[in-house]
C-alpha positions as CSV (number, residue, x, y, z in Angstrom):
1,X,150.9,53.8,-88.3
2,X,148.3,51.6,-86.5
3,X,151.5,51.1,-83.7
4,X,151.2,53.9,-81.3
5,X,155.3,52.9,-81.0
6,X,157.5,54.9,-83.7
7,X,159.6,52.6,-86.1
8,X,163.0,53.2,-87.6
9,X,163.5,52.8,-91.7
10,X,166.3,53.1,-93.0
11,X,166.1,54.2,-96.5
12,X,169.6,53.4,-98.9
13,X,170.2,54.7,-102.2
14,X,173.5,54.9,-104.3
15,X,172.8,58.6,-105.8
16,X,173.3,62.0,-103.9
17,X,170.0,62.7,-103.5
18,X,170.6,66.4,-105.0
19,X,167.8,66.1,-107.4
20,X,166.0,62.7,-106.6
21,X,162.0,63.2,-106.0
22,X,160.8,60.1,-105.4
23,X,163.1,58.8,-102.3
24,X,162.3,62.8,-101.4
25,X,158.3,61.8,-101.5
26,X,158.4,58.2,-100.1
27,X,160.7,59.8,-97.0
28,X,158.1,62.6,-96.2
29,X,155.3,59.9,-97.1
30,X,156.6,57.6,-93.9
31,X,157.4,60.8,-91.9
32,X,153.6,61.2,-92.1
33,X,153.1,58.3,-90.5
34,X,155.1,58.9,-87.7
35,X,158.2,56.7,-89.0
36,X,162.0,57.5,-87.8
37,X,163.8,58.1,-91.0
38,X,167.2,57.2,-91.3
39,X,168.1,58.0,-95.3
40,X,171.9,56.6,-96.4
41,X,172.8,58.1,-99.4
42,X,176.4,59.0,-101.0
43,X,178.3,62.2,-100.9
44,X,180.2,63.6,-104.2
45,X,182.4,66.3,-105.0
46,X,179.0,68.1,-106.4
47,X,176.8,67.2,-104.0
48,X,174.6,70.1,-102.6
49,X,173.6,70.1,-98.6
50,X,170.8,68.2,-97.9
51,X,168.3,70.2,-95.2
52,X,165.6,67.3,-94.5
53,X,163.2,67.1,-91.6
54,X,165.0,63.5,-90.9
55,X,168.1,62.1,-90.1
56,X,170.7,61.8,-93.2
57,X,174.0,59.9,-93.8
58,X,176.3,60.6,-96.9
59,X,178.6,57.5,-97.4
60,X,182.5,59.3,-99.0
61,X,183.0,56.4,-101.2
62,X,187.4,55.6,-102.6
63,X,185.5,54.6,-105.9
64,X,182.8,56.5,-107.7
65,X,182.8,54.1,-110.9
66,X,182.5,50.7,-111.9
67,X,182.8,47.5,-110.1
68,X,185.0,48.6,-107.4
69,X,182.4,51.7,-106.5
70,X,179.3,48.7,-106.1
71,X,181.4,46.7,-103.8
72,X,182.8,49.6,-101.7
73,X,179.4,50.9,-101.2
74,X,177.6,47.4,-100.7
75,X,180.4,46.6,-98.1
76,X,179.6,49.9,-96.2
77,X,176.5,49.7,-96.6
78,X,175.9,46.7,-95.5
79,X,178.0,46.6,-92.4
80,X,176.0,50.1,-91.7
81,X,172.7,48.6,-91.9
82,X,173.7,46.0,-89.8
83,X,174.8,47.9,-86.8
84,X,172.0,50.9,-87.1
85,X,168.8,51.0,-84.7
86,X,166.5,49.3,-87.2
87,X,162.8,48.3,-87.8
88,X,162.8,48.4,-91.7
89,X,165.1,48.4,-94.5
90,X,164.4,49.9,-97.3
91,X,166.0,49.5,-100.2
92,X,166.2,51.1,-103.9
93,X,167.3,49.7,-106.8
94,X,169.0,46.4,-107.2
95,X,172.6,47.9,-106.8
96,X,171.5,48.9,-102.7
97,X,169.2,45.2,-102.3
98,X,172.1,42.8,-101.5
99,X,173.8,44.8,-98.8
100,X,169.9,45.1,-97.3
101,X,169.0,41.2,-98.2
102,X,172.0,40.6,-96.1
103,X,171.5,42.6,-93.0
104,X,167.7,42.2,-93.1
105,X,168.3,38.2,-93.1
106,X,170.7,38.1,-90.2
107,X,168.7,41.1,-88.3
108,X,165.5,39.2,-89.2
109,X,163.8,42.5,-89.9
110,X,161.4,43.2,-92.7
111,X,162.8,44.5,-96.2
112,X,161.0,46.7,-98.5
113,X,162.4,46.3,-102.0
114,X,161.5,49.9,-104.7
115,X,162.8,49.1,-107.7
116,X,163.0,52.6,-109.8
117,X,163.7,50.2,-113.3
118,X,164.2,47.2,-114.9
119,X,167.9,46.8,-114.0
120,X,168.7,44.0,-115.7
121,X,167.3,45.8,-118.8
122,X,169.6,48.9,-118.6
123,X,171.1,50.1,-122.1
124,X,174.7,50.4,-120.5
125,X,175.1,46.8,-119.4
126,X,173.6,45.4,-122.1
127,X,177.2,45.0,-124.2
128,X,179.0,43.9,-121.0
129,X,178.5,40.2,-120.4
130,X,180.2,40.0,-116.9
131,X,178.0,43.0,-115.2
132,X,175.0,42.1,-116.9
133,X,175.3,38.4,-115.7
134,X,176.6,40.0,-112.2
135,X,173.3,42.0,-111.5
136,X,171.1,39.5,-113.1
137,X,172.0,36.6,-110.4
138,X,172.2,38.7,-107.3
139,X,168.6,39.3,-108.6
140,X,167.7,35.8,-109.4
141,X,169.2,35.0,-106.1
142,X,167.2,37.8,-103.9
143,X,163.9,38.5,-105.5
144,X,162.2,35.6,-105.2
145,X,162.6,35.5,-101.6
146,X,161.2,39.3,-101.4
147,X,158.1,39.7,-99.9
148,X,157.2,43.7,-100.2
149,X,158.1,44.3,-103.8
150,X,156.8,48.2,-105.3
151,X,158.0,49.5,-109.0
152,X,157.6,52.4,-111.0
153,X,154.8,51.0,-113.7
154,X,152.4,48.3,-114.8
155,X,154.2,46.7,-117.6
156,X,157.8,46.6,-115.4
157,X,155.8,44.9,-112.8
158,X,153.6,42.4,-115.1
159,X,157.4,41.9,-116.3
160,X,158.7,40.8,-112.6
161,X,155.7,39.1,-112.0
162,X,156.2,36.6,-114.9
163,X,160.1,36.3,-114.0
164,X,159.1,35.2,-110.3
165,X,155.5,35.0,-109.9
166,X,156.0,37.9,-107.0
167,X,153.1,40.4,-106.0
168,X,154.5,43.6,-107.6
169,X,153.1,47.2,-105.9
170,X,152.8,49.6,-108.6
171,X,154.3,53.1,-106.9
172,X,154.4,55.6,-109.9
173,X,156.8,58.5,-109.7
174,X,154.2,61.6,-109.5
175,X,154.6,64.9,-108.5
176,X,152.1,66.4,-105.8
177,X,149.9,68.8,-106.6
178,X,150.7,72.1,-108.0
179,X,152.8,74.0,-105.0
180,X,152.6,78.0,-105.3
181,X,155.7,78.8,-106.7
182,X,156.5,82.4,-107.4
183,X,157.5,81.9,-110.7
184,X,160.8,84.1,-112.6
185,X,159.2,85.7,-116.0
186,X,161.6,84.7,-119.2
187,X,163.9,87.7,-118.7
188,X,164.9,86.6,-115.7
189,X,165.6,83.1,-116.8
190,X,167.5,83.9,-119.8
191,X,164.8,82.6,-122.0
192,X,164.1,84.1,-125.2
193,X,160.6,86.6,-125.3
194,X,159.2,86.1,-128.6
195,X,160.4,82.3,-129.4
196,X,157.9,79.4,-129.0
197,X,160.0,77.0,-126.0
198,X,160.1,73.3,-126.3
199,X,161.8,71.4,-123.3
200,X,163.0,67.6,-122.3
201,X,165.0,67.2,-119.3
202,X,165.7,64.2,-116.5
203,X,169.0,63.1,-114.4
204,X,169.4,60.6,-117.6
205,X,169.9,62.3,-120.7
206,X,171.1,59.4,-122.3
207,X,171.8,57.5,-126.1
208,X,168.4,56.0,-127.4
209,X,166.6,58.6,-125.7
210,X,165.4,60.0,-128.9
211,X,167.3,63.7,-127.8
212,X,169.9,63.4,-130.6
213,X,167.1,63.2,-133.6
214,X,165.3,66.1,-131.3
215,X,168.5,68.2,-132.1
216,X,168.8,67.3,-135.7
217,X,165.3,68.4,-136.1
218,X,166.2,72.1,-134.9
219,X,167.7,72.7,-138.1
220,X,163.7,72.3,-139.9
221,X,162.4,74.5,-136.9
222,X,162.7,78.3,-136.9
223,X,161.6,80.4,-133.8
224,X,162.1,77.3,-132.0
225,X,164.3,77.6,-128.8
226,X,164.7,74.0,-127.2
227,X,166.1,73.6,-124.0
228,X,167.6,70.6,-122.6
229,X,167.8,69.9,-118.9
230,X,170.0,67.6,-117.2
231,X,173.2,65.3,-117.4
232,X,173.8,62.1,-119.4
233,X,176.6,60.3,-121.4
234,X,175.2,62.2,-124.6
235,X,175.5,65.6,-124.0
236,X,178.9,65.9,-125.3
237,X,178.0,64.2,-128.3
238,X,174.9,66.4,-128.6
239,X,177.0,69.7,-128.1
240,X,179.1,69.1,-130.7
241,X,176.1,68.2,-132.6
242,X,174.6,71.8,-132.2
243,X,178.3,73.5,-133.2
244,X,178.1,71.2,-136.6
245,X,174.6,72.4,-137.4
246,X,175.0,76.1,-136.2
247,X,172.2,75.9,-134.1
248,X,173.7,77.5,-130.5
249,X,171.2,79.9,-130.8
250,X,168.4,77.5,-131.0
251,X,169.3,74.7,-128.4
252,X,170.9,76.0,-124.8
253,X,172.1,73.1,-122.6
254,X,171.6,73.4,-118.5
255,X,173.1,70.8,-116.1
256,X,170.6,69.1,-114.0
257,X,169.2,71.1,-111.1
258,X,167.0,70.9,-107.9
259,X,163.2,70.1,-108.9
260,X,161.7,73.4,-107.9
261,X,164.3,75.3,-110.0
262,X,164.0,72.9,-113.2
263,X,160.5,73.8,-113.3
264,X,161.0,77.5,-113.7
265,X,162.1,76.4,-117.4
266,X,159.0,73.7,-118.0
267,X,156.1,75.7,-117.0
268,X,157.6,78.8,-119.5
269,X,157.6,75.7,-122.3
270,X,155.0,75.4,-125.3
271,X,156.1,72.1,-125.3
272,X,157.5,68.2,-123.2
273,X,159.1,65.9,-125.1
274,X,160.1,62.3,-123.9
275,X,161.3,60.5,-127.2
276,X,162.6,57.2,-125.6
277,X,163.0,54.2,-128.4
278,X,162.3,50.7,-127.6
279,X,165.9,49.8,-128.5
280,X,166.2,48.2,-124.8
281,X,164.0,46.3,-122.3
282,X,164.3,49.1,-119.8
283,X,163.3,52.2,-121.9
284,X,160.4,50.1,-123.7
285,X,158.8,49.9,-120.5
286,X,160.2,53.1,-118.7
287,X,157.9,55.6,-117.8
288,X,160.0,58.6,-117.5
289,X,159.6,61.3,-114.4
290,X,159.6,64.0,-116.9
291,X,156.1,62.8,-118.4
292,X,154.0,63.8,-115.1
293,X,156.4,67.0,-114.7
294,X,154.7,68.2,-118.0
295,X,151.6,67.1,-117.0
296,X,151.7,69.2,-113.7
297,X,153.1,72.0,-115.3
298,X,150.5,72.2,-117.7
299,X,152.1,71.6,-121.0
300,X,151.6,69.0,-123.7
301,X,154.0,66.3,-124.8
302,X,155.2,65.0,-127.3
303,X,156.2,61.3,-127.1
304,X,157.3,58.1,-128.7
305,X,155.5,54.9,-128.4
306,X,156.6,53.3,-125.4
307,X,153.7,51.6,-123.9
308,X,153.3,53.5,-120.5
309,X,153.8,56.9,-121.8
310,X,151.9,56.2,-125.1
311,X,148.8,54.8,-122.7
312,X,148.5,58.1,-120.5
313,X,148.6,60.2,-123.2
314,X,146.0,58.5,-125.1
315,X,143.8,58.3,-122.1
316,X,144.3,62.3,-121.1
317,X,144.3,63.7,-124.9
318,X,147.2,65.4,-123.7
319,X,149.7,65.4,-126.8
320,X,151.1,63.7,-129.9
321,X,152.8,60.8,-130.8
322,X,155.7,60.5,-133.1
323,X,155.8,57.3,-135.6
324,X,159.4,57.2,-135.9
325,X,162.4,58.7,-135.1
326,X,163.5,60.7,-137.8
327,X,164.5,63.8,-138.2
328,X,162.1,65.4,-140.3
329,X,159.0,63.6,-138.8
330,X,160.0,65.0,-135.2
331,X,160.2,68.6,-136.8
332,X,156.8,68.3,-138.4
333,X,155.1,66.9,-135.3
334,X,156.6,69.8,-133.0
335,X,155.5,72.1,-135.7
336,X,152.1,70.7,-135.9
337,X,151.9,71.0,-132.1
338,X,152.9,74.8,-132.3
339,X,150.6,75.8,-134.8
340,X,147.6,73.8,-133.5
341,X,148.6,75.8,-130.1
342,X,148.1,72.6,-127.9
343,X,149.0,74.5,-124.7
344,X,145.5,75.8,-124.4
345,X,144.1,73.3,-126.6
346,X,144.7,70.7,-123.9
347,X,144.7,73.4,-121.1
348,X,141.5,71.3,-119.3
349,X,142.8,68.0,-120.1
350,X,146.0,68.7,-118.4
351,X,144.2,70.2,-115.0
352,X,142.5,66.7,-115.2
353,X,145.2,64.4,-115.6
354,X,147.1,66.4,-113.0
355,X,144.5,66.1,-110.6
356,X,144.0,62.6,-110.7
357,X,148.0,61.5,-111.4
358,X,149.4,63.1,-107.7
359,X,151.4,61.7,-104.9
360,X,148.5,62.7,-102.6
361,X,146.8,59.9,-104.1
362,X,149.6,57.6,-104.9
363,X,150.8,57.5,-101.7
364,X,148.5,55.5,-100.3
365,X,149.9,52.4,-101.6
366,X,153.2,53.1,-99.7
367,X,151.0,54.0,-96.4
368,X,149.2,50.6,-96.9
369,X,152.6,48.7,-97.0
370,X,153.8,50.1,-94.3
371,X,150.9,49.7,-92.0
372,X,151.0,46.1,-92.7
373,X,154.2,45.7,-91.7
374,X,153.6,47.7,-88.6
375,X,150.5,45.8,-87.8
């Protein structure tokens, strides 16, 4: 920081933290610049310790669902923020921004807004008038009067930028570069020697992610083994799925994990596949974590045409593109991908796209932020 004085952020999210990478990065980012970290997160039944260089505080919530969960933790949180030694608030995602609009107004401290999505755009409000209409005034009411505004992608912030006519930073998830792992060989993993592997994985293996077609298709795929890593309100549709078809041999199911040991699985792959549809606002913009996990693990993707994936791709040569969801089209593009043996077809591409897509380098947009508001 260009202040020789070291500042207290306080850093709010509503997850657990157990497998979240980008409040991870931005935390160490400001711990680089000498900032006091204070990160507020919440504490489940499954939540795993978290061992952080900084200070942490898990908020035990009554409610853990719907309505009453958002305004138990917004009440805590606010009164929290409020009382706590403070010099920033910083907050992510729209359901953590009114409990910090509040306290930051009546503190009269600066607030740092990271929007990880388009909220308002989510496919699991977009059926429920009340909470869709909810979230979209506290937005209307707050945003406009945000002044340090960062999101995930261009098109999500060309997006808020023509709601509100705000200055949108643009602070991509990316991994760093390549750490030295000391990698498990399949055996140890449980994965199959002689099969080719095809993986998708994320915290949000949801519907209209494209993942139920991607199981369908196992059935036109032999020595295929797909895994699928992670949690979402389709894997019970999707396992039964697998029973109907006979394919348990062919798709294996793991629950969502920390980062370092996810990628065990996706640098043994042949294959990434993020398949979102542009069925929503929020997933025809989205540009999904699991994208730049391939990239940095060094395997090619497969990918529908959502804007922000399909552009990176394009740009790197690093994969294919399906033209539709079905089925049989998915099967024959994976196949294609297999048999064209993209992994070291794209081997080069893939060391250059992970070079230049890093946190090393996207970081410096947060450090900029941040020294503004310290200078």
């Amino acid at each position: 920081m260009k202040n020789s004085t070291k500042k207290r952020v306080v850093i709010s999210v509503t997850n657990d933290l157990s497998t979240d990478q980008r409040v991870k990065k931005v935390c160490e980012s400001l711990t680089k610049l000498n900032m006091d970290i204070l990160l507020v997160v919440r504490l489940l039944p499954y939540s795993k310790n978290l061992e952080r260089p900084y200070a942490c505080k898990r908020i035990k919530l009554i409610f853990n669902r719907g309505a009453l969960f958002y305004a138990e933790y917004n009440l805590r949180l606010f009164l929290l923020l409020l009382f706590s030694n403070v010099d920033v608030y910083h907050a992510n995602d729209l359901d953590t921004l009114l409990a910090n609009y509040l306290a930051s107004k009546i503190r009269r401290k600066p607030l740092v807004y990271d929007s990880h999505e388009y909220f308002t755009g989510v496919p699991e409000i977009q059926n429920r008038k009340l909470v869709k209409n909810t979230w979209t005034k506290i937005e209307r009411w707050i945003f406009p009067k945000l002044n340090h505004i960062f999101t995930v992608n261009d098109a999500i912030a060309s997006r808020y930028h023509q709601q509100y006519g705000k200055e949108i930073r643009v602070l991509r998830n990316i991994p760093r570069k390549k750490q030295a792992y000391n990698f498990k060989s399949k055996h140890e993993l449980n994965i199959p020697e002689g099969k080719n592997i095809i993986i998708t994985q994320g915290a949000g293996i949801n519907i209209d992610r494209g993942i139920e077609e991607a199981v369908q298709a196992m059935q036109y795929l032999s020595n295929v083994y797909f895994i699928i890593i992670g949690n979402g309100d389709v894997i019970p549709q999707l396992k039964e799925r697998v029973l109907q078809l006979e394919l348990e041999n062919s798709v294996i199911f793991k629950n969502k994990m920390p980062y370092e040991e996810m990628m065990q699985y996706t640098y043994h792959a042949e294959l990434g596949l993020t398949l979102d549809k542009n069925t929503n606002t929020n997933y025809k913009l989205s540009l999904p974590n699991k994208l730049f996990d391939y990239i940095h693990a060094g395997i090619p993707i497969l990918a529908s045409k959502v804007v922000e994936v399909e552009k990176i791709v394009k740009k790197y040569n690093i994969g294919l593109l399906i033209e539709n969801h079905e089925p049989k089209h998915i099967a024959q593009q994976i196949q294609i991908a297999l048999n064209d043996n993209l992994k070291a077809k794209y081997e080069s591409n893939l060391k250059k796209a992970a070079q230049e897509l890093s946190w090393e380098h996207e970081e410096n947009k947060l450090i900029e932020l941040y020294n503004k508001i310290a200078g």
